[in-house]
N, C-alpha and C positions, 0 to 999 in steps of 0.2 A: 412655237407650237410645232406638231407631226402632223408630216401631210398627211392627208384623207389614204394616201397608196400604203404608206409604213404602217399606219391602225391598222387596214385591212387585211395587211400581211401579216400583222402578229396575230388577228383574230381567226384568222385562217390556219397559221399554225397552232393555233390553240383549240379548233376545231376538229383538227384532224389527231391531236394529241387525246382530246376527250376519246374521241369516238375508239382511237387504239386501246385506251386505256380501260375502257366501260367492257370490251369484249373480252379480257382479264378476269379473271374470275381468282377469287380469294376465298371462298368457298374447300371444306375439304373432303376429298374424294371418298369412297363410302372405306377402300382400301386402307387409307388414312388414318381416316376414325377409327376402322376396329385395331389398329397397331396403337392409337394411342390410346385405345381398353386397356389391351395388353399392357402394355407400357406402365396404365394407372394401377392395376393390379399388380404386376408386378413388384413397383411401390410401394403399395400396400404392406403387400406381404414381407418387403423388407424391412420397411419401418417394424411391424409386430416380430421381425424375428432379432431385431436389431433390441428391442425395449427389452426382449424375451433373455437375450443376451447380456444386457445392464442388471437386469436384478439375478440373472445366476453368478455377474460379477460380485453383485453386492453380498450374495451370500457364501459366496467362497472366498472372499474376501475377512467376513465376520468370523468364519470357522479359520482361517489361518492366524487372524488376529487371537481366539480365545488358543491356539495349538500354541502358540508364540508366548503367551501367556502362561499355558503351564507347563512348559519348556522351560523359562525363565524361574519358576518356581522350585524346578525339579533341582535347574543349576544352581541355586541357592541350597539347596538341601545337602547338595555332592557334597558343593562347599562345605559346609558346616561338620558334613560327616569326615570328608579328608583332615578339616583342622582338626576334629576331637582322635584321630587314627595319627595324628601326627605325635599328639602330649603322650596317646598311651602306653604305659597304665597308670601315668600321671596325673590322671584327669582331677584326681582328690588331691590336695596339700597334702592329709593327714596317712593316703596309702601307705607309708611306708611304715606307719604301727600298727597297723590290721592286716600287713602281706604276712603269711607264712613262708618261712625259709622253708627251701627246697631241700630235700634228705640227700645226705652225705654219698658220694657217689662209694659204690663199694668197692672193696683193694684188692686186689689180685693178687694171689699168694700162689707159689710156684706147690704144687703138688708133690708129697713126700715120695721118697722112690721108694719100692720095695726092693726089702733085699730077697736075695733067689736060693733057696737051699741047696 
């Protein structure tokens, strides 16, 4: 066992530890609190600017997705128009029995000289 003098020295220290410790205050200064108002509000306000943020993603988001969409449409269309600009005037098997021939280019004859009296 501990002698009677080592209890009274730990309870001693333990005394004196209370008493420093009780005059600690944990309590927050009035300074304190209104900083962490601020603080909460300001918070606030970023969470709402921040959600406010997420849904103008989402919808510019959806508009780039339908632009991309009819982008990809348009590019389809080119396509199709360059293939049918590639065959022409191809485009029919049978064109070449409903084309009219083009007129004969006309011939250039040297002009008669006159003669001079």
């Amino acid at each position: 066992m501990k002698s009677p003098t080592t209890i009274k020295g730990i309870l001693a220290i333990a005394a004196v530890a209370m008493v420093g410790l009780s005059s600690c205050s944990n309590k927050a200064t009035e300074e304190q609190m209104k900083k962490l108002g601020d603080l909460d509000r300001t918070r606030d306000g970023l969470r709402s600017d921040l959600e406010r943020a997420k849904g103008n993603l989402a919808d510019v988001q959806g508009k780039l997705a339908a632009q991309d969409r009819d982008l990809a449409d348009c590019n389809r269309q080119t396509a199709a128009v360059r293939e049918g600009l590639a065959s022409w005037p191809n485009i029919w098997a049978d064109s070449a029995d409903w084309r009219i021939a083009p007129p004969p280019a006309p011939t250039m004859t040297a002009p008669a000289k006159k003669k001079h009296k």
